[in-house]
TIMARMI-614203 format. One record per residue: x, y, z of N, C-alpha, C, O in turn; residue in three letters. Coordinates in Angstrom, 3 decimals, decimal comma, padded with zeros to 6 digits, m for minus. Example, Ala and Ser with C-alpha at 12.3 -4.5 7.8 and 13.67 -1.06 7.14 Angstrom:
# residues 2
     n_east    n_north       n_up    ca_east   ca_north      ca_up     c_east    c_north       c_up     o_east    o_north       o_up   kemi
    013,190   m005,690    007,800    012,300   m004,500    007,800    013,200   m003,300    007,800    014,236   m003,319    008,465    Ala
    012,850   m002,250    007,080    013,670   m001,060    007,140    012,900    000,030    007,870    013,409    001,138    008,039    Ser
END
This chain:
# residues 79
     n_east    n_north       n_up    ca_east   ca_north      ca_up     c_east    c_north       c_up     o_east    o_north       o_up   kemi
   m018,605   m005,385    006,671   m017,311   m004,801    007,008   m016,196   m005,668    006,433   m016,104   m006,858    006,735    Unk
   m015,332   m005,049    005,583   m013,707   m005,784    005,360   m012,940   m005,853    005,980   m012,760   m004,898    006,735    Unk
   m012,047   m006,976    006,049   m011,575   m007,047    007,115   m010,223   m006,736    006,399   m010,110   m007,315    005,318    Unk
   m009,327   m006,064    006,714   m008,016   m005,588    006,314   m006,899   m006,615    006,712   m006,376   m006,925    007,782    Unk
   m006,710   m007,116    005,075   m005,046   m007,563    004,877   m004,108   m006,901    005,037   m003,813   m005,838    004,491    Unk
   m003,345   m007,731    006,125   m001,932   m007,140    006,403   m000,797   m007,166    005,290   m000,500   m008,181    004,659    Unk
   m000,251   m006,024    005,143    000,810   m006,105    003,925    002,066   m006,134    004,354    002,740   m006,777    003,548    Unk
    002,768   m005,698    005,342    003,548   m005,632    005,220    003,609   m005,662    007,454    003,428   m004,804    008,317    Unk
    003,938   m007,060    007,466    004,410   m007,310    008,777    005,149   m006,766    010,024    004,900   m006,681    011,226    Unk
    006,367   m006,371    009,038    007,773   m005,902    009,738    006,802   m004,422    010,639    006,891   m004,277    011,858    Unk
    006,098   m003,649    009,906    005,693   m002,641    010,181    003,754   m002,424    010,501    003,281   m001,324    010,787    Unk
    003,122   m003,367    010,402    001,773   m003,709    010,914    001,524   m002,735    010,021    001,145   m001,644    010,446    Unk
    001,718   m002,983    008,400    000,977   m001,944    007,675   m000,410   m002,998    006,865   m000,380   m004,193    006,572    Unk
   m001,658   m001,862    006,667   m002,552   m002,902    006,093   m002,926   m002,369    004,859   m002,295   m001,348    004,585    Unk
   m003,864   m002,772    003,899   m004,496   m002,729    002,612   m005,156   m001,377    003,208   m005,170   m000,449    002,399    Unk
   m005,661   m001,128    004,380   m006,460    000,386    004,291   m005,328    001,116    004,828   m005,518    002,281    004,478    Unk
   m004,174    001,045    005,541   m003,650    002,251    005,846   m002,630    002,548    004,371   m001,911    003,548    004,381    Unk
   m002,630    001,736    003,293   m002,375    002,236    002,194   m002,892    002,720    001,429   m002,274    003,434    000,640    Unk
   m004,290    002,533    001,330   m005,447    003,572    001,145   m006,068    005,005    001,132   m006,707    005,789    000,430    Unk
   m005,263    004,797    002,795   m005,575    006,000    003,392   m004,571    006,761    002,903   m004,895    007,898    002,558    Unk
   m003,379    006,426    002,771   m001,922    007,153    002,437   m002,261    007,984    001,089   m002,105    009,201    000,988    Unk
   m002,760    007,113    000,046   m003,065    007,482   m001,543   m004,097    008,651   m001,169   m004,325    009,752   m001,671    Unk
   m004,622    007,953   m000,078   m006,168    009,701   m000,410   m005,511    010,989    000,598   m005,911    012,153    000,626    Unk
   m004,429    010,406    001,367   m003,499    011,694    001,745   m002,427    012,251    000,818   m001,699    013,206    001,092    Unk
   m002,413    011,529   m000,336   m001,207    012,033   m001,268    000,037    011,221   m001,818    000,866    011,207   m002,728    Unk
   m000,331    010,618   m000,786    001,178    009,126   m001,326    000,925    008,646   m003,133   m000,137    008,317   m003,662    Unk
    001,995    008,732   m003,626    001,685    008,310   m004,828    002,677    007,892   m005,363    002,816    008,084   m006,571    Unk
    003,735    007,145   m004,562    005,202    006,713   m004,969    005,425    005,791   m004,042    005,004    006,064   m002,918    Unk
    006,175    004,388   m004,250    007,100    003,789   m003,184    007,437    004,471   m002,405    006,926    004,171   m001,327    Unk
    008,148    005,395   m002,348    008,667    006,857   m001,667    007,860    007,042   m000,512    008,153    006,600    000,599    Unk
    006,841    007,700   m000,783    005,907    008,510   m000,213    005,298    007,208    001,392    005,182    007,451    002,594    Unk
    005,049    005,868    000,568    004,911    004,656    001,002    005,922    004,491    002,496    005,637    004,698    003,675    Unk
    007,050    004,080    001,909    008,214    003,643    002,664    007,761    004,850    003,720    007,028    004,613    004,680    Unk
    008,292    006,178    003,421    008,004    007,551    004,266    006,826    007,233    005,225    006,952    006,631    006,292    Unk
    005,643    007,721    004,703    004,680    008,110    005,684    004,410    006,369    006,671    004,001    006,475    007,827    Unk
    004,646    005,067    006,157    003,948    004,039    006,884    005,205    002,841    007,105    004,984    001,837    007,781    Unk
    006,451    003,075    006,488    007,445    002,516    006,971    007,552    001,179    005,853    008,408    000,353    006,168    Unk
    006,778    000,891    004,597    006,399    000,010    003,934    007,885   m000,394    003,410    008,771    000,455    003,508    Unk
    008,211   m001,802    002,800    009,613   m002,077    002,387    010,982   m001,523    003,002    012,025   m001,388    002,363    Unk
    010,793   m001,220    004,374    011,614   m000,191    004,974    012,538   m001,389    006,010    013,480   m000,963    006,679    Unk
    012,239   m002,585    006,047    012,863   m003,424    006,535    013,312   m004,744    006,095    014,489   m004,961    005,810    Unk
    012,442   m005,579    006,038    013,142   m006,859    005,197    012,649   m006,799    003,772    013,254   m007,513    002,972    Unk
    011,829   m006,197    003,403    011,079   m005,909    001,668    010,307   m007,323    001,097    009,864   m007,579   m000,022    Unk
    010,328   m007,831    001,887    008,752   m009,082    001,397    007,841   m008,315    000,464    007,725   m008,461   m000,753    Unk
    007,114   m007,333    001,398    005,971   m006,651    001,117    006,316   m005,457   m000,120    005,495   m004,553   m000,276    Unk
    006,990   m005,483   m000,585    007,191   m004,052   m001,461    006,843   m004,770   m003,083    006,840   m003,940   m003,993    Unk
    006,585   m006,080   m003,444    005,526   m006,002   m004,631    004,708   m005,742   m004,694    004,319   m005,027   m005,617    Unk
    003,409   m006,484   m003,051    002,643   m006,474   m003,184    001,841   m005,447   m002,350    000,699   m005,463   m001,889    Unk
    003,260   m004,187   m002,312    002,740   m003,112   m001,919    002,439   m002,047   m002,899    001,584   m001,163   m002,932    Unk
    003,418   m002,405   m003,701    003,125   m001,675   m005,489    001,716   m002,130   m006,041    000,782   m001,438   m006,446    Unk
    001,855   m003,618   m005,926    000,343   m003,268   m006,674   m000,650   m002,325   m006,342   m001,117   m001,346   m006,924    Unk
   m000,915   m003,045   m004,908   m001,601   m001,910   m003,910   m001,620   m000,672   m004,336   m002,592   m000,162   m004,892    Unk
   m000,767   m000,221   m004,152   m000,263    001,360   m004,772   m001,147    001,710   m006,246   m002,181    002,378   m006,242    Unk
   m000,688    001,277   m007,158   m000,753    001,392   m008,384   m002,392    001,123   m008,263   m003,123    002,041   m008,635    Unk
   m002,995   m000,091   m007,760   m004,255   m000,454   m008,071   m005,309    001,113   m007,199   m006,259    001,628   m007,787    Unk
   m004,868    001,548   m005,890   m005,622    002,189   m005,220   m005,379    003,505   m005,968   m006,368    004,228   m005,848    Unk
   m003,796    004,418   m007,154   m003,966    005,274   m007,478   m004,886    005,603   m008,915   m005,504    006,613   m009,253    Unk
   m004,662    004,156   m009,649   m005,661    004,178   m010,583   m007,050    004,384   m010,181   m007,739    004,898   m011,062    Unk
   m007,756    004,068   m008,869   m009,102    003,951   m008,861   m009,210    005,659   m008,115   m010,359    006,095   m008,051    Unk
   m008,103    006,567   m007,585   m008,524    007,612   m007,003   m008,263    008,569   m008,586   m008,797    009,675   m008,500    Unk
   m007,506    008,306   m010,051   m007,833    008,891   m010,517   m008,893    008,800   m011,396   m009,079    009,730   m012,181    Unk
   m009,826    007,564   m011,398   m010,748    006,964   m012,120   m012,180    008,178   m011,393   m013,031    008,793   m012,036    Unk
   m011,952    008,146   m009,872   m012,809    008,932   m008,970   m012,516    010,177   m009,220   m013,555    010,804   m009,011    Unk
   m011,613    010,960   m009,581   m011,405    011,986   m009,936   m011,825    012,596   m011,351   m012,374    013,675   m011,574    Unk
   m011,398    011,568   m012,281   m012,099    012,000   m013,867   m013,056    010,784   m014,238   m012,705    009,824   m014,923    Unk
   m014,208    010,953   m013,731   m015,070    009,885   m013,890   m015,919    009,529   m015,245   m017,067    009,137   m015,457    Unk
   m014,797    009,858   m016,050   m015,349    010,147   m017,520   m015,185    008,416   m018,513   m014,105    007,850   m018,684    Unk
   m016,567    007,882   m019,033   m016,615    006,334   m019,574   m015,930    006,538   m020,481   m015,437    007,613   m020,822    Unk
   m015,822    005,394   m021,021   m014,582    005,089   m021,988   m015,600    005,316   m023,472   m015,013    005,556   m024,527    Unk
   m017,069    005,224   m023,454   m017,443    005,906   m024,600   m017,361    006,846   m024,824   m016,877    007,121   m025,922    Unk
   m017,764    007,882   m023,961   m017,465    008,942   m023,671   m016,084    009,899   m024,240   m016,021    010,960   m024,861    Unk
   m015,014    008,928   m023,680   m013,848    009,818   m024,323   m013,382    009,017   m026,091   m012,390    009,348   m026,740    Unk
   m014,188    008,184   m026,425   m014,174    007,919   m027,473   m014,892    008,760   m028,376   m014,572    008,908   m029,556    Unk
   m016,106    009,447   m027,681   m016,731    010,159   m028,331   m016,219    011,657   m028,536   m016,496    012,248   m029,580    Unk
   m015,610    012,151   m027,718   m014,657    013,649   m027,549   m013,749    013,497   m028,834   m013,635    014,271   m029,784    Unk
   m013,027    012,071   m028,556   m012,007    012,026   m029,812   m012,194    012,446   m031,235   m011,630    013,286   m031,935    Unk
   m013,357    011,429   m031,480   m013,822    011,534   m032,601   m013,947    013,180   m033,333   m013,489    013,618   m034,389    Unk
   m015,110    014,083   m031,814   m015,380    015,463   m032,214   m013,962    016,328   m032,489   m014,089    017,403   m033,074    Unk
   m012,982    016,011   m032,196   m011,643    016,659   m032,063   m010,972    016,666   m032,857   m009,873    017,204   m032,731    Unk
END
């Protein structure tokens, strides 16, 4: 079991309830701040809530088009 880093204090937000946000749709600072209150008070946490962000939407669209990188090297080529 992982144990979940806290990101963002002001608001007891963690590494999975930003997680959870991305696989509900969050896909912006925006969406962030909105649904979990993230950078919404003193903003410590709003770099290393972007990464977060950015790192958890790259891997839900990696899960979504699960296509290797030979793979689309190889499409290219046929194209």
């Amino acid at each position: 079991m992982r144990i979940a880093m806290y990101i963002c204090l002001c608001n007891a937000v963690t590494e999975t309830d930003i997680h959870q946000a991305v696989c509900e749709g969050a896909c912006s600072m925006r969406d962030l701040r909105q649904q979990l209150g993230v950078a919404s008070q003193c903003g410590r946490c709003a770099t290393c809530a972007k990464a977060i962000l950015d790192q958890e939407t790259q891997h839900a669209k990696a899960m979504q088009y699960p296509m290797h990188q030979h793979s689309r090297s190889t499409l290219k080529r046929a194209v």
